[in-house]
N, C-alpha and C positions, 0 to 999 in steps of 0.2 A: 632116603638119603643117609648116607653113612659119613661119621664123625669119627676123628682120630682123635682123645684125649688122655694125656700125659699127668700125672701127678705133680704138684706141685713141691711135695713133701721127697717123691725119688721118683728121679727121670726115670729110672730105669722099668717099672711100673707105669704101662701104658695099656692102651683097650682101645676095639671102635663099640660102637653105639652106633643108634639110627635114632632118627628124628624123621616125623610124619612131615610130608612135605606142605601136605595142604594147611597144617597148621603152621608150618614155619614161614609160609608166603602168603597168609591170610590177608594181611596189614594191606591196605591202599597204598600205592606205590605215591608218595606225593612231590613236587614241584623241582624241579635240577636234581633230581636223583634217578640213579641207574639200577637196579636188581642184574646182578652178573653172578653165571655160573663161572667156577674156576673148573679150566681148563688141562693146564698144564702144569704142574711145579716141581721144583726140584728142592731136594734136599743135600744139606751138611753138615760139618761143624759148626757153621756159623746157627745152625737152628739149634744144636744142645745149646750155645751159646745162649740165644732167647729165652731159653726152656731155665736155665740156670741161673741167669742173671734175671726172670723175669720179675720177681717182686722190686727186686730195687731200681732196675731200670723199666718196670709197668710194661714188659713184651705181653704179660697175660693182659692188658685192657687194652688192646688190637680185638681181639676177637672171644668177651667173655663166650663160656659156656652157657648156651641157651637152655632157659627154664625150664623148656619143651624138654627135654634130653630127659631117659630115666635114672631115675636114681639108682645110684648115690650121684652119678659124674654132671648132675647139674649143680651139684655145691660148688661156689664159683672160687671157692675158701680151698679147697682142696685139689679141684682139676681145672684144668688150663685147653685150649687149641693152642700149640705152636702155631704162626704164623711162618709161612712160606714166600718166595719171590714165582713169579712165572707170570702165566697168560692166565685170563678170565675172558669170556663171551659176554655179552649184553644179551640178554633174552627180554627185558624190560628196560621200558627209559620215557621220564618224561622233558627230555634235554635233546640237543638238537645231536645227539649221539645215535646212532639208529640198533635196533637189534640187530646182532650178526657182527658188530665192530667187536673187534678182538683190543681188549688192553692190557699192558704191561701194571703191573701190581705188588701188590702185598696180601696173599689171601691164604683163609684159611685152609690147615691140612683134612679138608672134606671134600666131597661131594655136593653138599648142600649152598644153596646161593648167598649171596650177601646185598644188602642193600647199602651205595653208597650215596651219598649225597655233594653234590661235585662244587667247585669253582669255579669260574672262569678263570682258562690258562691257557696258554697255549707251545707248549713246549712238543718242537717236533718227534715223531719218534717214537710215541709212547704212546699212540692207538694208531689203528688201522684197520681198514675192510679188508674181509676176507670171504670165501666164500664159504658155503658150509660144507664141503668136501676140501678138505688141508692135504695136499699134494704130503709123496714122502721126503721130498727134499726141504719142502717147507717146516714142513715136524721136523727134521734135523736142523735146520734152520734156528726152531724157536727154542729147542733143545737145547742146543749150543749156547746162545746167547742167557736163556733162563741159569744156566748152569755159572755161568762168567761175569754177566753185569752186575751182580752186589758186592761180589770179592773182586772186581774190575774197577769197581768205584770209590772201594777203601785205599786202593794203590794208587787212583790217579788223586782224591782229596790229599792225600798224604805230600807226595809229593807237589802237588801245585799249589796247596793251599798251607798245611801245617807248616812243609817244607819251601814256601813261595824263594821264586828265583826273583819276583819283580814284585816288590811289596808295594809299592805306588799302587800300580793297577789290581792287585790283588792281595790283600791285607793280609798280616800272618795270622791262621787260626789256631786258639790255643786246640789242643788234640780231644780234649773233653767238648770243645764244643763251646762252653759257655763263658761267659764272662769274666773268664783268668786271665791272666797277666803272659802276655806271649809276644815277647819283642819279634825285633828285626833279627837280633842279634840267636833268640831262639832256632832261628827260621834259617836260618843262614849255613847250608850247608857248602858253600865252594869252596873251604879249605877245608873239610870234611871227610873221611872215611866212613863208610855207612855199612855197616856189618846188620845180615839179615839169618835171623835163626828159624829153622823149618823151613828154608827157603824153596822145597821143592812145592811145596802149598799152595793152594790155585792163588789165594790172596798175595801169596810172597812174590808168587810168579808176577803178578800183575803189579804190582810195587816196583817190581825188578824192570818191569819194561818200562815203566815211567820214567823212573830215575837214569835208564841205556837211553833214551830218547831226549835228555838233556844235552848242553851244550858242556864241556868239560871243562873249558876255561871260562867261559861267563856265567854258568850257575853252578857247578861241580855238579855232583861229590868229586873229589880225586880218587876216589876209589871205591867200588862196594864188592862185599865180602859176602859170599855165599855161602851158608856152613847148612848141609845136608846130611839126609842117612843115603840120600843116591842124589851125589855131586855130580855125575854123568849126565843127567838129564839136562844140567843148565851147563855146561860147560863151551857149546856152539852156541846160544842163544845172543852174546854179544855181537860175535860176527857176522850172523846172520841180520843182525839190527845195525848193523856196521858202526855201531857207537866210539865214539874216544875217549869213554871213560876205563882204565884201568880194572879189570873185573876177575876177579877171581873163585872157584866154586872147590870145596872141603868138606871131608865127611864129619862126623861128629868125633873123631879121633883123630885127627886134627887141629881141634882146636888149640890146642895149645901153641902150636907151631906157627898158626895164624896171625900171631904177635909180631914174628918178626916181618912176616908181609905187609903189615899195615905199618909198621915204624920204618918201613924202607920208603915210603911215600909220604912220611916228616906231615901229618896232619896237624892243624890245629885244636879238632874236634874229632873226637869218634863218637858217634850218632847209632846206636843198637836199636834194630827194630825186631823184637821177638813177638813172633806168629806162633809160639808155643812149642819152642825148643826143648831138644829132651833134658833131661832132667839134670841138673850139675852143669850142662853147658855156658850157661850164662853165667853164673858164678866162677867158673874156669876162667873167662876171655874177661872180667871183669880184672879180674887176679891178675890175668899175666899182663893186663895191660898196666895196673898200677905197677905192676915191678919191671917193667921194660924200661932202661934207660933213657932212651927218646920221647916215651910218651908218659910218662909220670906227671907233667905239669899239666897234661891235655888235659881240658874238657870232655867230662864221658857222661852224655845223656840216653836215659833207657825208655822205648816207647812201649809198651804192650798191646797189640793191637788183640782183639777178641781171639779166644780160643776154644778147646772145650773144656778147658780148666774151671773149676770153679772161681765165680769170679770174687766171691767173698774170701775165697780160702787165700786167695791171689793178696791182698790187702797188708799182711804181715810184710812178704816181701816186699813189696810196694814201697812202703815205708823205710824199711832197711835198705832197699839198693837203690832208691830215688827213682822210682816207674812213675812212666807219663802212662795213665789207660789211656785208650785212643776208642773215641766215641765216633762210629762213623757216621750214622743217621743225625745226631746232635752236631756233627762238624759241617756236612750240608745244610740242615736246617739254619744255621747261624753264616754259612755263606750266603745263602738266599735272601735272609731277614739284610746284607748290608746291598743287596744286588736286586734281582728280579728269577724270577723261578725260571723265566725263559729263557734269560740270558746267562744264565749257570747251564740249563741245559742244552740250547746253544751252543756253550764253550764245549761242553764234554761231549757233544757228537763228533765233534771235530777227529777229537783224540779216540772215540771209540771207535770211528768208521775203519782208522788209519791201524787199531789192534787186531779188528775182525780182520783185515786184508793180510794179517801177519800171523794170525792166533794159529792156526792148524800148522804151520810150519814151525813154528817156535816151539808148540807144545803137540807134537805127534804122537805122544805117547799116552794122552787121555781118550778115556774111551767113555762113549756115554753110555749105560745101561739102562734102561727103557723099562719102565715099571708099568702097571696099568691100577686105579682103582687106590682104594684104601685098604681093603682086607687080604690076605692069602698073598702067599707067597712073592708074588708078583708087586702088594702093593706096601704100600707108607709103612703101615705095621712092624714089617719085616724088614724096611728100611731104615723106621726108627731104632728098631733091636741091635743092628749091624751097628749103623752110628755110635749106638750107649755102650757097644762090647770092644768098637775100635775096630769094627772089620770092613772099615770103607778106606780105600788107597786113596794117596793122594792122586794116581791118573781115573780115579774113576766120579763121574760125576750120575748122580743118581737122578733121574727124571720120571715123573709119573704122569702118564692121561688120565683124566679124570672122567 
């Protein structure tokens, strides 16, 4: 079994390794736990993300480096497994899960299995029988969806929950996640302009649909700002979503001019969500907005949603321009803990069923590229390298069989 592991000291410094199977699956499988081979995953920015932010947000204790592994890459001090989204098989289980059930996950960038030990839950959607020959409609299928549902899930908690239109039913969460201070008044985007940086990014993308799927007059925004390096891409996705929110999409040269489009719709709030705008942008629209005549008294909140910026390097600014980081697994975890895991997941099928039925029309310009394995050319390896040097687009979403 072949492992993918990453330095902890520079992403960029990565290796596989093998690990002996019969010793890795030695252990007696015991009581509501499953042994799952990972099947499918995809990779992006949101995993240098992990990879970077791992010490201080603990992504490396998902899945230390096993002891088994040779040296050096089982110091748990120095190498890491990123952790991935996709499909895992069941090959083992002593839960009323059967072998051959396919589940939706968090698993690692290997080959090698993982033993989990489950809850009682039952949130739909997130396993299912399958047979052991996966049809090729059904591989583009779980492709699709592995590639979409974590940056799908950062745009809908955002806007439904950071951003709530109906605080009664669904409480405003502060963007961290934890127990900060995050009114009504936070949350309250309907006199709001909502400017979104790097907006062609699958996560901007999926922000973007959330916030076009609102009501205009009873939750706003009055208006969201697209600012791209290819404005093109979003520029039909309103009317094909036939929204009546006000939407406009700009290249990064541009922004300056952007000023006076959002001060001609007389906002009370302008609401910046950067997905990792290039570099100077945000401090441009920051600028022309404090010297615009109309919007000088505005309120201007900055969220940062994960990128593959360093997240500690991030912290200076932070400080200086008033950035909210936007924790998304800590933003569900803390809507769960006031709800129920099923009735959070529940909610967001709704909304996901209703993106799948719109996604390939909205974004026809993503291509999935289909990796196999961990090693060579084809696998993780080679996908990590692209990632660390920047040579993954934003229409391409990278997927491996394992």
């Amino acid at each position: 079994m072949k492992v993918h592991v990453v330095s902890k000291v520079d992403n960029n410094l990565h290796a596989v390794t093998r690990i002996d199977q019969s010793s890795h699956e030695q252990n007696i499988l015991l009581g509501s736990s499953v042994r799952v081979q990972p099947l499918l995953i995809t990779l992006s920015s949101n995993n240098l993300s992990y990879a970077r932010g791992g010490n201080l947000l603990h992504w490396w204790d998902t899945y230390p480096v096993p002891a088994e592994l040779p040296q050096p890459y089982n110091d748990q001090k120095s190498w890491g497994i990123v952790p991935a989204w996709g499909y895992g098989v069941v090959v083992e289980s002593t839960t009323n899960i059967t072998p051959g059930t396919i589940l939706w996950g968090f698993w690692p960038t290997a080959s090698m299995t993982v033993t989990l030990k489950l809850e009682p839950c039952e949130p739909r959607g997130f396993w299912s029988e399958l047979s052991s020959l996966i049809d090729k409609d059904t591989l583009k299928r779980l492709s699709w969806i592995s590639v979409f549902r974590p940056t799908w899930q950062t745009g809908y908690l955002l806007s439904r929950h950071t951003f709530t239109s109906n605080p009664t039913v669904r409480p405003p969460t502060h963007p961290l996640g934890i127990n900060l201070p995050w009114t009504e008044t936070d949350a309250d985007i309907s006199a709001a302009v909502v400017v979104s940086l790097a907006a062609s990014s699958k996560t901007a993308r999926s922000f973007a649909y959330h916030l076009l799927r609102r009501n205009a007059v009873k939750e706003g925004p009055v208006g969201l700002l697209q600012v791209s390096r290819r404005p093109e891409l979003l520029e039909s996705v309103p009317g094909k979503l036939g929204t009546d929110i006000p939407a406009k999409s700009m290249g990064y040269d541009q922004v300056g001019d952007s000023v006076e489009w959002i001060g001609e719709l007389r906002p009370k709030k302008v609401v910046v969500v950067d997905f990792g705008g290039r570099g100077g942008a945000l401090a441009q629209l920051i600028e022309g907005i404090r010297g615009h005549s109309v919007l000088t008294e505005v309120k201007t909140s900055i969220i940062q949603v994960y990128s593959a910026d360093e997240i500690t390097a991030n912290r200076d600014s932070m400080k200086t321009m008033g950035k909210v980081q936007f924790n998304t697994s800590a933003v569900r975890d803390a809507i769960i803990t006031h709800t129920t895991a099923k009735n959070f997941y529940d909610q967001a099928q709704i909304l996901w069923d209703d993106w799948i039925s719109v996604s390939h029309d909205i974004m026809p310009d993503v291509q999935l590229m289909v990796g196999h394995g961990v090693v060579g050319h084809e696998g993780i390896e080679t996908g990590w390298s692209k990632l660390c040097q920047g040579m993954v687009g934003a229409g391409e979403g990278l997927v491996y069989i394992m």
